[in-house]
N, C-alpha and C positions, 0 to 999 in steps of 0.2 A: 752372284750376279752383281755386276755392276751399277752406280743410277743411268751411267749410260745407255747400257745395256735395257734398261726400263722404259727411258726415253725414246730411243730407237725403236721399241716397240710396243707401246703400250698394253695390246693384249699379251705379252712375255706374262704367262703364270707359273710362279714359281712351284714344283713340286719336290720340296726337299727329303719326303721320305721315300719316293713312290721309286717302285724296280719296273726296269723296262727288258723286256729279253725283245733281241731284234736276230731274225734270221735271214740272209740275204749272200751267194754266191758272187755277188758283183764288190769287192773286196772297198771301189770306190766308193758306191751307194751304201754299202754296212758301215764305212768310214764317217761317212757323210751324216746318216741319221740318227749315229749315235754321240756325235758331236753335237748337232741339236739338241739332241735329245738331254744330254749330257749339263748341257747351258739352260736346260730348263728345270735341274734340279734331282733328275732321276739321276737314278745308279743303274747302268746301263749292261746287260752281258749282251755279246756280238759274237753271232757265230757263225760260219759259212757253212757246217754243216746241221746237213733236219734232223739224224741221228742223236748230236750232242745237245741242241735246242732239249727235244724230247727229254732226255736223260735228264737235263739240269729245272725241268721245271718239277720232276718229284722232290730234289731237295731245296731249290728254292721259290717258291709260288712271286710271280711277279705279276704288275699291276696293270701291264698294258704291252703288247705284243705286236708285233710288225714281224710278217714274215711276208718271204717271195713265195709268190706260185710257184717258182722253176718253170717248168712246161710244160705240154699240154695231159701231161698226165699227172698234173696234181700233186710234186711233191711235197708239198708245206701241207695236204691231209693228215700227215700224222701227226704233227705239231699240234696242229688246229684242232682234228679231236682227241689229243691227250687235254690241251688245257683246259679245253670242254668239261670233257668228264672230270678234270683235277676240281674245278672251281668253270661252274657255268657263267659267271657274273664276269668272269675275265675278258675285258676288251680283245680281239686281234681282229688285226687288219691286216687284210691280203691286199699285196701290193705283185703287181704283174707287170712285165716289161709291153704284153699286147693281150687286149682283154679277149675273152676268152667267154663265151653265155654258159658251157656246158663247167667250166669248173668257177664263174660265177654263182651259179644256181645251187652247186657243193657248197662253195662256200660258204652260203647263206642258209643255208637249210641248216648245215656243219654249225652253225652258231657266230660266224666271224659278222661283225658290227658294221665294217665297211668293206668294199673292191674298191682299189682305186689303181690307174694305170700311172708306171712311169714316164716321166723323171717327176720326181714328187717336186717343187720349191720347197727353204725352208718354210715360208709364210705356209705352205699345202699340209705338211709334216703338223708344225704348232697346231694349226685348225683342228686337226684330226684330234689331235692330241685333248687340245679343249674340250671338244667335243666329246668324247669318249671314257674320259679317264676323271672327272668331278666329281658325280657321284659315288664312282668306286674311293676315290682317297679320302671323300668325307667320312661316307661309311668305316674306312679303317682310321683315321683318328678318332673318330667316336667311341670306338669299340675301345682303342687304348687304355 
């Protein structure tokens, strides 16, 4: 990160160890939030399919998760309770193109931290991020 980059944004917090799995169909928006994501330190996997999400979070456990709903039948569910059951303390956030009450109410029950409707800003993205992901990477450098 830049002092620019600092300057430009003051709450910019940098998280230089933290893994971010991001799952999202819309190849723009996976492009998009893992370039922020990216600029904030994280080490990013991006994948457009729920299948391969799934798979890579047994061999790699990450520290904060952004996946799509897809539609109305809920396919980021199985993302969402795989990383549950991997590690319950794992941020995800379901991000949906139009919200939705009956796979909000899964999703929250399912364990996900936030719902939030598309087009995220980046300033929407970072908040979340802040919000969500501090206590979890102080907890893992402590442990170090």
């Amino acid at each position: 990160m830049t002092n620019d980059d600092r300057q430009a944004n003051p709450s910019f917090i940098p998280h230089p160890h933290g893994k971010a799995l991001v799952v999202d169909q819309d190849r723009k928006d996976l492009q998009g939030y893992t370039g922020i994501l990216q600029r904030m330190g994280f080490d990013v996997k991006p994948f457009t399919s729920y299948q391969e999400a799934s798979r890579c979070l047994e061999e790699d456990a990450p520290d904060l998760i952004f996946v799509n709903q897809g539609s109305k039948a809920f396919e980021a569910r199985d993302v969402l309770e795989r990383a549950i059951a991997l590690d319950r303390h794992t941020p995800v956030v379901v991000v949906t193109q139009s919200l939705d009450m009956g796979c909000y109410l899964e999703a929250m029950q399912l364990g996900a931290v936030d719902y939030v409707e598309k087009p995220l800003a980046p300033a929407e993205l970072e908040h979340l991020v802040t919000t969500h992901t501090p206590t979890r990477l102080l907890r893992m450098h402590h442990a170090a």
